[in-house]
DOLO-978489 format. One record per residue: x, y, z of N, C-alpha, C, O in turn; residue in one letter; chain. Coordinates in pm, whole numbers. Layout:
> n_X, n_Y, n_Z, ca_X, ca_Y, ca_Z, c_X, c_Y, c_Z, o_X, o_Y, o_Z, res, chain
> X, Y, Z, X, Y, Z, X, Y, Z, X, Y, Z, A, A $
...
# end
This chain:
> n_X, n_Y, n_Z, ca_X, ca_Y, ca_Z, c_X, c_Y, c_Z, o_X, o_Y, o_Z, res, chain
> -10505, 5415, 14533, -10552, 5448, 14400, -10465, 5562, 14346, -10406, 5647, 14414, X, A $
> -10469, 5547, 14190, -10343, 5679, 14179, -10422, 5765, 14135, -10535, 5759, 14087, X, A $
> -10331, 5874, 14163, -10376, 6047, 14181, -10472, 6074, 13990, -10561, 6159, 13985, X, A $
> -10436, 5992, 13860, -10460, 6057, 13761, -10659, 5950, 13782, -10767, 6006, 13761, X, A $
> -10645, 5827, 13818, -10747, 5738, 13857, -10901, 5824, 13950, -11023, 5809, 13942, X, A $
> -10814, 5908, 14028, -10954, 5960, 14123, -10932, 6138, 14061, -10977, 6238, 14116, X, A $
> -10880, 6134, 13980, -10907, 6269, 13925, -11010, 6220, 13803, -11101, 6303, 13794, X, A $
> -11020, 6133, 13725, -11080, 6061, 13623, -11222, 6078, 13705, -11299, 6173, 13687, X, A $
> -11244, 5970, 13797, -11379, 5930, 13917, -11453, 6089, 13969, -11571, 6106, 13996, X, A $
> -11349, 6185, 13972, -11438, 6316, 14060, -11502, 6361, 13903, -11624, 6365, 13887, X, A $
> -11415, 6392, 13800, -11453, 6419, 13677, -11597, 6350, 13626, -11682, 6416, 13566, X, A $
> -11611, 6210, 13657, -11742, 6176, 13610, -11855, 6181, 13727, -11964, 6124, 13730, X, A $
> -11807, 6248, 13801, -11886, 6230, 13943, -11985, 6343, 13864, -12106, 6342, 13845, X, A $
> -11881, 6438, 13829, -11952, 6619, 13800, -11837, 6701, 13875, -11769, 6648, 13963, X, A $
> -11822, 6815, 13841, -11815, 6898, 13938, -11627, 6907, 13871, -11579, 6853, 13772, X, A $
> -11573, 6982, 13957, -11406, 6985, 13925, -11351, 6878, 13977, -11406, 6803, 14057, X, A $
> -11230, 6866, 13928, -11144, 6756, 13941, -11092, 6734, 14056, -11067, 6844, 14107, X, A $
> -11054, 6627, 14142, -10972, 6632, 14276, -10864, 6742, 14242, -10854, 6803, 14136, X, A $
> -10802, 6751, 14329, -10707, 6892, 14357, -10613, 6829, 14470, -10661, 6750, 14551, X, A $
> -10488, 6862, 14475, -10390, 6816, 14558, -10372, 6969, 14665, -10362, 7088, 14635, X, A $
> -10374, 6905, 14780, -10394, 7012, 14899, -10353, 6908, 15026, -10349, 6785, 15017, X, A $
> -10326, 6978, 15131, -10277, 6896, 15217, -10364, 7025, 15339, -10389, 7143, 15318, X, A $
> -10391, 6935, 15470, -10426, 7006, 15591, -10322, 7044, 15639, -10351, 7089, 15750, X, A $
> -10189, 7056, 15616, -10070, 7103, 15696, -10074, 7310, 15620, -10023, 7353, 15516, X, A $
> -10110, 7344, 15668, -10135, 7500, 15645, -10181, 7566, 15793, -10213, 7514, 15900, X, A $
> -10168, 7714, 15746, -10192, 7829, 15846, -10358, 7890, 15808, -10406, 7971, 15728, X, A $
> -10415, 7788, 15929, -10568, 7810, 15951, -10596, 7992, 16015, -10546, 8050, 16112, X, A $
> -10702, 8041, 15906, -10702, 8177, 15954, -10802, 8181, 16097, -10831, 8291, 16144, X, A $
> -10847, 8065, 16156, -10903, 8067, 16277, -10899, 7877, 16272, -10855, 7794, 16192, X, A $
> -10983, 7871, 16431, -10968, 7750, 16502, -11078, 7685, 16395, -11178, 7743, 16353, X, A $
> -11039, 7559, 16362, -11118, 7469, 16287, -11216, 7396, 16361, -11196, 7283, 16404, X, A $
> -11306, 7453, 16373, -11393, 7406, 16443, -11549, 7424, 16351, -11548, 7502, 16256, X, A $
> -11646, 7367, 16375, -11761, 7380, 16283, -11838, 7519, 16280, -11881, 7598, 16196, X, A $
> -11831, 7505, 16412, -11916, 7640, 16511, -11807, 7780, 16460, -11850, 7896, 16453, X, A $
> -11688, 7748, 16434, -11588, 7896, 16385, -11647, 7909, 16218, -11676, 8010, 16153, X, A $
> -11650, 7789, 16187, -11678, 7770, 16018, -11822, 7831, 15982, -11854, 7905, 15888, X, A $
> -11889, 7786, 16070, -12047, 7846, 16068, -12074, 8006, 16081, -12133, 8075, 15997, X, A $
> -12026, 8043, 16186, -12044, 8167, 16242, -11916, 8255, 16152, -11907, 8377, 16171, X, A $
> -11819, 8185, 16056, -11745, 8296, 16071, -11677, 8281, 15867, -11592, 8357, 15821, X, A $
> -11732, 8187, 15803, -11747, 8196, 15683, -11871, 8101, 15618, -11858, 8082, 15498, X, A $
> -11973, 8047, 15672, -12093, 7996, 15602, -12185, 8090, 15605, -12262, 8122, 15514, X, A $
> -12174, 8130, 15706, -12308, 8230, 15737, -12291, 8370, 15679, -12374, 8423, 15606, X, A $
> -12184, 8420, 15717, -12160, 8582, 15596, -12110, 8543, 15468, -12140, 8626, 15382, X, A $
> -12050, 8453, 15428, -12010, 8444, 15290, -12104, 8322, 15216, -12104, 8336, 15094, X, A $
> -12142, 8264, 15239, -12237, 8146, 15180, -12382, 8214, 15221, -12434, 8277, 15129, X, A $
> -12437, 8211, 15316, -12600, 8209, 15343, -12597, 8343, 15342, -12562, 8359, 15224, X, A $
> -12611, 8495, 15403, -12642, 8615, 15429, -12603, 8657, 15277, -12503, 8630, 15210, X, A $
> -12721, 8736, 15248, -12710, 8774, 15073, -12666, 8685, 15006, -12668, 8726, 14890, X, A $
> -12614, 8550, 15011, -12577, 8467, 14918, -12674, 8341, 14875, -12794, 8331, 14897, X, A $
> -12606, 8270, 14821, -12690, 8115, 14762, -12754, 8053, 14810, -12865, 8024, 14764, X, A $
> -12694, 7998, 14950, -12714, 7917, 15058, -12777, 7961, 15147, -12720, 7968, 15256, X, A $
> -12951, 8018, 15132, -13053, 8059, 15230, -13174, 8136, 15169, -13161, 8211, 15072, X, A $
> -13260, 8120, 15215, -13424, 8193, 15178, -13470, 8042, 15128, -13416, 7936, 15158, X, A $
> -13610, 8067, 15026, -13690, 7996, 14979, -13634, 7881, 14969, -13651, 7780, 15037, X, A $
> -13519, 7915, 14820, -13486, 7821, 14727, -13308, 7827, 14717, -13232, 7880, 14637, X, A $
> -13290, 7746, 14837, -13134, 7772, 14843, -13068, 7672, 14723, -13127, 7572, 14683, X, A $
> -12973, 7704, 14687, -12882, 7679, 14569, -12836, 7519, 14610, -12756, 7497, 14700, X, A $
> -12907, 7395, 14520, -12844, 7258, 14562, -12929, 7283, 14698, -12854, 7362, 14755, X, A $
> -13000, 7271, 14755, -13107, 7275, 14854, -13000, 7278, 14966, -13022, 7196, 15056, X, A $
> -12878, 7364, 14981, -12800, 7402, 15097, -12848, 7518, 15184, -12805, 7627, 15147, X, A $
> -12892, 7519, 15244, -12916, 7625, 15348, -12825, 7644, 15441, -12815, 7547, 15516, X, A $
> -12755, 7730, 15465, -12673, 7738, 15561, -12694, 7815, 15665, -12599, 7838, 15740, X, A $
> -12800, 7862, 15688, -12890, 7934, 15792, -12838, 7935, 15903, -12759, 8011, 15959, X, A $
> -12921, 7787, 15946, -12932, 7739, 16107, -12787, 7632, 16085, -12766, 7560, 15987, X, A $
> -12702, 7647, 16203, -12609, 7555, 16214, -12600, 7412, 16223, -12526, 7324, 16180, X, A $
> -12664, 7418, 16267, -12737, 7245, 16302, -12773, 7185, 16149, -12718, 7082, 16111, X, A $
> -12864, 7255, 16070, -12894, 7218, 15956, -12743, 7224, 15884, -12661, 7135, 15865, X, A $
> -12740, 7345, 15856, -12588, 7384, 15767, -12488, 7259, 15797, -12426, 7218, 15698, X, A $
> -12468, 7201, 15905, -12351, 7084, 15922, -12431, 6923, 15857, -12375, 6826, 15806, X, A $
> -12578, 6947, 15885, -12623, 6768, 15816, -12627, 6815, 15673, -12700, 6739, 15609, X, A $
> -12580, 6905, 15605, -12677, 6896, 15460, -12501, 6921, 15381, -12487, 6922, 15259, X, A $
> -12424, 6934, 15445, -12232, 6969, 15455, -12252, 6809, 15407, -12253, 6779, 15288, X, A $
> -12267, 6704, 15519, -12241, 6577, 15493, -12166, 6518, 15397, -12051, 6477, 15408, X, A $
> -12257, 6514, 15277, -12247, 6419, 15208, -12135, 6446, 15085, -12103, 6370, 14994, X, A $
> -12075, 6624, 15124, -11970, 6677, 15026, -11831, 6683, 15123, -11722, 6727, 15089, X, A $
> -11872, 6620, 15270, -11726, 6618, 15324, -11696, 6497, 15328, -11593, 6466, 15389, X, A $
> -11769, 6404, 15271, -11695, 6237, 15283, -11583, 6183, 15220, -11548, 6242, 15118, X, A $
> -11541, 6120, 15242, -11394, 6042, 15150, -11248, 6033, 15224, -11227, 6105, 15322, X, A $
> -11177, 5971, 15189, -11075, 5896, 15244, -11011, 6022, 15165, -11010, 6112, 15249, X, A $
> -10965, 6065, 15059, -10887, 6154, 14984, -10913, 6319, 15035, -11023, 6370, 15013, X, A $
> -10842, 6371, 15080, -10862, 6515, 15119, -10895, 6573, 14978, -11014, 6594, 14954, X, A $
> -10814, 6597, 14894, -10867, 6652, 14795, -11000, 6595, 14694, -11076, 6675, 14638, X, A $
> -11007, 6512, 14688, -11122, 6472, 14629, -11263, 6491, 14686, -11360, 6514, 14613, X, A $
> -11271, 6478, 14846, -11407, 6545, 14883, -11486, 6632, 14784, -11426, 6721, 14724, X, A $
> -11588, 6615, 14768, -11647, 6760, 14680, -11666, 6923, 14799, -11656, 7031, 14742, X, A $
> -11678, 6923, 14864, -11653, 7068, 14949, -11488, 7100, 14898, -11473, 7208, 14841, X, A $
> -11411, 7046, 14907, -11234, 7097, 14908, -11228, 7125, 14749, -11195, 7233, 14699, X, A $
> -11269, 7003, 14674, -11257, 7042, 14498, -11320, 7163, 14496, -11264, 7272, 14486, X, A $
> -11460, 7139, 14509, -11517, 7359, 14410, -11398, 7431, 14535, -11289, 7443, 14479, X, A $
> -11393, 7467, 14644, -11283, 7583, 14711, -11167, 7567, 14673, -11088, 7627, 14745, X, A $
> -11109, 7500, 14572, -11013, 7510, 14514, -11033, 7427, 14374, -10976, 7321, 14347, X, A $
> -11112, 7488, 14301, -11140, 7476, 14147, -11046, 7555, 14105, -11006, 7658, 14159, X, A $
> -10997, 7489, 13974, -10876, 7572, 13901, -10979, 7654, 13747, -10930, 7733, 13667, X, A $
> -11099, 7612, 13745, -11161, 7732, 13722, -11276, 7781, 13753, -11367, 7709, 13792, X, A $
> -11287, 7909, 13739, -11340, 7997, 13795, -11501, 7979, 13807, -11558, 8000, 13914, X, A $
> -11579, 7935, 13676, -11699, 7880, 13654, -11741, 7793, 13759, -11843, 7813, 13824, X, A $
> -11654, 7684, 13779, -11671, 7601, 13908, -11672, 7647, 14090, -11743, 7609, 14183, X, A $
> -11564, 7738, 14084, -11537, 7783, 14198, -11662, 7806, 14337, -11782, 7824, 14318, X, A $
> -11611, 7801, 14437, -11724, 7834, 14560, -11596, 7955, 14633, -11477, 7966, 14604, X, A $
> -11670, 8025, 14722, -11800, 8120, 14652, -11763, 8133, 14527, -11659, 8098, 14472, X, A $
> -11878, 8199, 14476, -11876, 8208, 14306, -11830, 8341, 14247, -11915, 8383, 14169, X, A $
> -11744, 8406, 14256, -11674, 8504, 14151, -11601, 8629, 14288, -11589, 8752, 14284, X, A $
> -11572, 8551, 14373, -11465, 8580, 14539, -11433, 8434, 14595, -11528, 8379, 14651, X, A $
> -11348, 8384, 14590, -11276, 8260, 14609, -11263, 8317, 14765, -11273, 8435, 14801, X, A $
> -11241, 8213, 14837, -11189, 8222, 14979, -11029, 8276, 14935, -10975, 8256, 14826, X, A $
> -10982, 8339, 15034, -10821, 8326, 15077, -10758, 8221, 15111, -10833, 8146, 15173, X, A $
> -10640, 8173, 15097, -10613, 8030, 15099, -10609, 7990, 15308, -10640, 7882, 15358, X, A $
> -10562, 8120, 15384, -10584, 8054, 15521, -10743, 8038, 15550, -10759, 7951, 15635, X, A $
> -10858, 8092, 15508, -10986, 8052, 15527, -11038, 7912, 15469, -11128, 7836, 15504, X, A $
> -10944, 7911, 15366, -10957, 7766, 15300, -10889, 7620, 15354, -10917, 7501, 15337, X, A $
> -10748, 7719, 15454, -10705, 7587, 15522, -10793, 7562, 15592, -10841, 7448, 15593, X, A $
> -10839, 7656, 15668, -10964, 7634, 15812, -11095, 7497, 15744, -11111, 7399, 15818, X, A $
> -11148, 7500, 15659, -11192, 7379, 15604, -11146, 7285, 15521, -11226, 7199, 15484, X, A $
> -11025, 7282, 15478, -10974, 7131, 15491, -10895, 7067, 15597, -10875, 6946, 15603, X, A $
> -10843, 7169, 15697, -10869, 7100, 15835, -10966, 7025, 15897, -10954, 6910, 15939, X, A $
> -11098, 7123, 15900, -11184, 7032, 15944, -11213, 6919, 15875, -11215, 6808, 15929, X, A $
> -11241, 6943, 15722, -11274, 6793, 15668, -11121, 6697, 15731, -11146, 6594, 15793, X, A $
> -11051, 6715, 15722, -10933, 6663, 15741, -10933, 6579, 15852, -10874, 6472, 15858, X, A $
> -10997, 6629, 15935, -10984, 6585, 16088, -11156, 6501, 16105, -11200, 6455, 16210, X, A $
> -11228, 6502, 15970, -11339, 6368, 15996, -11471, 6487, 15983, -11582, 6442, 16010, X, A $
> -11461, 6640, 15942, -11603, 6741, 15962, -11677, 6670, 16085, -11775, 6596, 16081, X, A $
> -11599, 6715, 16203, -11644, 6687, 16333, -11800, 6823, 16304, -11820, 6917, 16226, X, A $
> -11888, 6749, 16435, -11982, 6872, 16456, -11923, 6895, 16637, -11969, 6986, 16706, X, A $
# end
């Protein structure tokens, strides 16, 4: 499918547009779920953030790990690395869209999860 075709498809999905990114980058740690959990979901997503208490943001909780990886699911699927919806908002080209919301990851914390999606968001 061509690149302007699934930028069209993420556009009516919602959300930002596919984004061209590749998993060939310098991961700021081991891509693993359990590094991803413990070492940017949980202090930068869930602790003081969106993703935990009552009424988590898009009913994401990123709390408990176990949970945090089934409720990941359904935004790490797709054949297209960039088109996933987890990889589009961490690399939204604007800011309104962006995850986290007004502190973007660094781009090696950002390779560390499109590695993993890359490699199938193993648990």
């Amino acid at each position: 499918m061509r690149v302007a075709a699934l930028v069209a498809l993420a556009a009516c999905a919602g959300g930002p547009p596919c984004v061209e990114v590749t998993a060939d980058c310098d991961p700021l740690y081991e891509p693993t779920f359990d590094e991803i959990h413990a070492r940017t979901l949980l202090p930068t997503c869930a602790v003081g953030g969106c993703h935990s208490g009552s009424s988590p943001t898009g009913g994401l909780d990123y709390t408990d790990p176990d949970h945090a990886w089934e409720v990941l699911q359904p935004y790490v699927d797709g054949e297209d690395l960039g088109c996933t919806t987890l990889i589009r908002y961490l690399h939204a080209a604007d800011p309104a869209d962006g995850m986290p919301p007004g502190a973007p990851l660094d781009e090696s914390e950002r390779c560390v999860l499109r590695q993993w999606v890359h490699a199938g968001a193993p648990r």
